[in-house]
N, C-alpha and C positions, 0 to 999 in steps of 0.2 A: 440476594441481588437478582432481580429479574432481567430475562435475557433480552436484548437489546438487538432484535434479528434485522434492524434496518441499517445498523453498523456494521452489521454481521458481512450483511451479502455487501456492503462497499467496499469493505477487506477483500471479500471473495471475486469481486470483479478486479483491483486491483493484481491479486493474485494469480488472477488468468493471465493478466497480461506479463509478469514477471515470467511466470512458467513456461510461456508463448515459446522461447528459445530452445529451453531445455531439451527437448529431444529431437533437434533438426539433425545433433550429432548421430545418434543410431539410425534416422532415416537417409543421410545420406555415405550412411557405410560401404555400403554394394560397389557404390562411384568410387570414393575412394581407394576399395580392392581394384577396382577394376582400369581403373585410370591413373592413380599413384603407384601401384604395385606393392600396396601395404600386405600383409599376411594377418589372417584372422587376430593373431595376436595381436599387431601394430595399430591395429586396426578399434579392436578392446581397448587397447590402453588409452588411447583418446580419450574414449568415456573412461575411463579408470580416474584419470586427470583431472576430468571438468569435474566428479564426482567427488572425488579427494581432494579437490582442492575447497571446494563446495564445505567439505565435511570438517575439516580445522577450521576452519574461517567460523561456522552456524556455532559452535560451541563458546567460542572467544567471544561472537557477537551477544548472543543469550547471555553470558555472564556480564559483559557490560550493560546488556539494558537490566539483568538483575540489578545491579551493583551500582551504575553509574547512573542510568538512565537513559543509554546511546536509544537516539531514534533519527533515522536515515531517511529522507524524502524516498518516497516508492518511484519520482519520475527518473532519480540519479540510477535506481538500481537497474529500471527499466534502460536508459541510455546504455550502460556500459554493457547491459548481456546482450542483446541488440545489436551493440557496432560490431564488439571481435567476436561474436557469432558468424557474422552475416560477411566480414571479411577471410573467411576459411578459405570460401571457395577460391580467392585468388592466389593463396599460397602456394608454393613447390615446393616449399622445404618444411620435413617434416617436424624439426625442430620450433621453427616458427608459428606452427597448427597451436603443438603442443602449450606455447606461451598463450598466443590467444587464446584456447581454450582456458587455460586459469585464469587470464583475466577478467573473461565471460563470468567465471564459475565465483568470481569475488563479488559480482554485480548481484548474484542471485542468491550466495550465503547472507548479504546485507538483510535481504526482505523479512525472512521468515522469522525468526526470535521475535521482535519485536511486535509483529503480525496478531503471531499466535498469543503470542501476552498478553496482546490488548482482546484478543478473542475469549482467554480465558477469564479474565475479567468482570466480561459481560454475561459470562453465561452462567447460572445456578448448574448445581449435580444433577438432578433429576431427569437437564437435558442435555448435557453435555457433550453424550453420542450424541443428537440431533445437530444442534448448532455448530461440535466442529467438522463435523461434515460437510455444514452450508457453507464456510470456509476452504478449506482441502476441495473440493471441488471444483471451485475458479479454480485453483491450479492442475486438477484434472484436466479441466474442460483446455484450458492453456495447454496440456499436454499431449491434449487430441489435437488438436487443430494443427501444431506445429509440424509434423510432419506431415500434412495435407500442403501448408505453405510449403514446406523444404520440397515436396514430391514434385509441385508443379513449377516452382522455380528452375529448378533443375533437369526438369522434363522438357523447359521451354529453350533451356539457354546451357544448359549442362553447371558443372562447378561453378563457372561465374556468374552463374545468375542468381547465385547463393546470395547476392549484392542486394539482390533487392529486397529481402525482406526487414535490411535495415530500416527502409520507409516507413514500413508501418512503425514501427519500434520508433523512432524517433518524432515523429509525430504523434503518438501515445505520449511519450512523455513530454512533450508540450505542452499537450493538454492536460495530463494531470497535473504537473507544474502549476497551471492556474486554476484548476477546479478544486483543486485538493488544497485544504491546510495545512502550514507547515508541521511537521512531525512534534508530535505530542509527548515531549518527554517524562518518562514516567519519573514520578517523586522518589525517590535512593530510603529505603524501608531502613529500618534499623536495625542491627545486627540480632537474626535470629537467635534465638534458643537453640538446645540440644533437640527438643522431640519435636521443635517444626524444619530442622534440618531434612533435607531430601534421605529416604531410605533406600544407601548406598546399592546396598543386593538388588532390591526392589527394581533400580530404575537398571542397573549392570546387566541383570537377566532379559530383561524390556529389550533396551537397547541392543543386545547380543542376541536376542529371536529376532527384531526386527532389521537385524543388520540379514541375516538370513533370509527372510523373508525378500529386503532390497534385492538381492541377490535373484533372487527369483526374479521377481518384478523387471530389473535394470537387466537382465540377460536374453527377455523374452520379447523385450523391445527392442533389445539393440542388435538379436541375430533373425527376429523371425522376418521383418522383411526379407531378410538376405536368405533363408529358407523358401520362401513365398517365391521368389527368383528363382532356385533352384528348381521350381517345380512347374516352370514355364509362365509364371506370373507375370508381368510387365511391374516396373520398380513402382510407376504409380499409383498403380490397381493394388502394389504389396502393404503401399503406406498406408493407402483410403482403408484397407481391411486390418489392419494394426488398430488404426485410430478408430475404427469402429469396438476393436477388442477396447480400448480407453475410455471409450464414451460408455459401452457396459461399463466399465468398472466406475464410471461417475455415479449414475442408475445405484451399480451396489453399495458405492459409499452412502448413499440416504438410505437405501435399507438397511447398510449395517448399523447405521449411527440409530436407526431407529430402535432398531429390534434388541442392541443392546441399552439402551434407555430402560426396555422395557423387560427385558430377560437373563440382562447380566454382559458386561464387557468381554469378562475371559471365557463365559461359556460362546460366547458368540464366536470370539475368538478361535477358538480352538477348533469350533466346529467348523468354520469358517476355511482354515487352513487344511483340516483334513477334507475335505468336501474338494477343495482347488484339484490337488493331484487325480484322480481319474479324468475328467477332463483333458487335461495335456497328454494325457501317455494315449488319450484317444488322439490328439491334433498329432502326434507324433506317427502314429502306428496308421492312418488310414488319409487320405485320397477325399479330394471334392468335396461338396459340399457339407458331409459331415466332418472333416476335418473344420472345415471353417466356424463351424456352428459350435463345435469344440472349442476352439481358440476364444470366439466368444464367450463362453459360459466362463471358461477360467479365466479370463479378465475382469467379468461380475463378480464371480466371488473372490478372487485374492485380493482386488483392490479392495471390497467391499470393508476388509478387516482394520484397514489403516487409519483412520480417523479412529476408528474405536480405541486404539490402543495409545492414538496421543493424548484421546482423554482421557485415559486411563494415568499415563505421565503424568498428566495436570492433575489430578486427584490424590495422587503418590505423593507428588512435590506441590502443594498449593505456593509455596512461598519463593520459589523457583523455577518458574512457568517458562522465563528466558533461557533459561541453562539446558533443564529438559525438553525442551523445544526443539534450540541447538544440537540434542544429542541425539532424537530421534530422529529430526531432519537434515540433520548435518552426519553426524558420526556413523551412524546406522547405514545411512546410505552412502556413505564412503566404505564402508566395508561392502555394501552390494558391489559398489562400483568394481571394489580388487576380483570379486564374483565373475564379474563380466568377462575380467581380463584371463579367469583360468580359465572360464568356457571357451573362451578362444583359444588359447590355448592348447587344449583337451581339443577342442575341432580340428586345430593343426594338424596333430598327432594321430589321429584316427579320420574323424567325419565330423560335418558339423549335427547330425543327426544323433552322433555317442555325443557331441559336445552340449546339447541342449538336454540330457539326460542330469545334467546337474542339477538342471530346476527343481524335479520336485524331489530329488534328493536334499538341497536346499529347505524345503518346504518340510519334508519331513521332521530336519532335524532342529527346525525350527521349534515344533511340537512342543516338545521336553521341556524346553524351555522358558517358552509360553505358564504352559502348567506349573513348573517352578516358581512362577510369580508370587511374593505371599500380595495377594489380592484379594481380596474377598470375594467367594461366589456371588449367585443372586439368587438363583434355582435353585441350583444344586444343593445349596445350604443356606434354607433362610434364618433356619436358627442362630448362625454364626454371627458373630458381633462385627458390626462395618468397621471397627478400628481397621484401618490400613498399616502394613507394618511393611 
């Protein structure tokens, strides 16, 4: 099947705008602390929530668009992350945060299974890193931009101005509403065979490096503003250089999607991962502008690895593209999210400075794991038979 890259990027524009929310929660954490009187931990659990609640939902959803066919208009999911996002800021009770956060985190579990299915579809192996990255990237870019909106909202107007960035959100989904055709429901396949069943270990180890991997990812956005503050930053100046570390990592998702096209998924991978860590233990260990340039580099390359390895799912599981969707984008990052909440934790207890040392301990142990894939190299062994197992 030849790749179809003008559906690609309609997905991937769509996708920015679902993402758009997602991380208004970590940028307005500092406020939170600061004017709720949450503690780093209460603070975590937030995103722990929106993340977890995110992470059951994507798996449920992927096995019914395997199974069933579910496909969810993108303007509903757009609506509901949008409203109880955007109504945070008027809450007191911390109770009531927590609910709206999962109801946000239902509106956003809806998108992706079904997203990615239809992405995998479209695309041939040969390019697979390329094109899911032209994907995964609208919800980079969605992921940069959102704390710039959350920064300036709240810079203008404090917590309640958290309100406004329902606007944009609901007038997106109007317009998708009409521009966009109803959701395409995929045809219910017949009940596989034993050796086109998903392999169990295969996708287990996947999902369980890249829950790790979240971890990293979901901890470094959700405290480095609140670092960047600590070091005399202004909260808006902390977000615009976060989302700058995001928009590198958009940058590195087309190079990683490329380079493993062309060199191998898990070698990319892996080198990928060990490459991240010096960078951060520089943003941690040093001061100005080389600290910042730090921060950037390891938002390039850790993002960079991510799309690689959903295609790598998709090629594990051909016939289960919903399910392991759900479970890299869902499950995976529900275990980053519980990540979040010991790094807070561990900051309580110590500093947030010991706290953000879990990263590339994270990262590390991520490794092993990786490598444990039975995946086929590319480089490393081209004599090796591409059976995937």
């Amino acid at each position: 099947m030849t790749s179809d890259t003008k559906s690609v990027w309609g997905l991937s524009a769509a996708h920015l705008v679902t993402d758009l929310y997602s991380p208004v929660l970590p940028a307005i954490l500092p406020l939170l602390i600061a004017e709720q009187g949450y503690s780093f931990f209460l603070a975590g659990l937030i995103v722990t929530v929106f993340n977890l609640t995110s992470s059951m939902m994507q798996p449920l959803v992927g096995w019914l668009y395997d199974t069933r066919g579910l496909a969810v208009h993108i303007s509903v999911t757009v609506l509901i992350s949008a409203t109880f996002i955007s109504v945070i800021g008027l809450l007191n009770n911390y109770y009531l945060v927590l609910a709206s956060v999962a109801i946000a985190a239902l509106g956003h579990a809806l998108f992706h299974p079904s997203a990615l299915g239809t992405v995998s579809r479209l695309t041939r192996d040969a390019s697979r890193g390329r094109i899911t990255s032209y994907f995964v990237i609208g919800g980079n870019l969605g992921y940069a931009i959102g704390p710039i909106c959350a920064g300036v909202a709240v810079g203008l107007m404090g917590l309640p101005g958290l309100v406004i960035l329902a606007i944009p959100g609901i007038v997106m989904a109007a317009v998708l509403r009409y521009v966009l055709p109803g959701p395409v429901r995929r045809e219910v396949p017949a009940p596989s065979s034993r050796s086109e069943r998903p392999a169990r270990r295969a996708i287990a180890l996947l999902v369980a490096a890249s829950g790790l991997r979240a971890w990293a990812i979901f901890g470094s956005v959700a405290f480095l503003p609140t670092i960047l503050t600590l070091r005399g930053i202004d909260l808006v100046t902390a977000n615009l250089l976060v989302s700058g570390m995001l928009i590198a990592g958009v940058v590195g998702q087309l190079v990683g999607g490329i380079l493993s096209d062309r060199y191998g998924r898990k070698e990319y991978t892996l080198i990928g991962l060990v490459t991240a860590i010096p960078p951060f233990l520089v943003f941690l260990m040093t001061d100005g502008i080389v600290s910042l340039v730090a921060m950037i580099i390891f938002g390039f390359i850790l993002w960079s690895t991510f799309a690689v390895t959903v295609a790598m799912a998709h090629e594990i599981a051909p016939g289960n593209v919903g399910l392991v969707s759900g479970l890299m984008l869902g499950l995976a990052v529900g275990v980053g999210g519980m990540g979040v909440a010991a790094t807070g934790w561990i900051a309580d207890a110590t500093s947030l400075s010991v706290g953000l040392m879990t990263i590339p301990v994270a990262i590390a142990l991520a490794v092993p794991l990786f490598l444990a894939v039975p995946y086929p190299w590319k480089v490393f062994s081209r004599s090796r038979s591409p059976t995937l197992g």
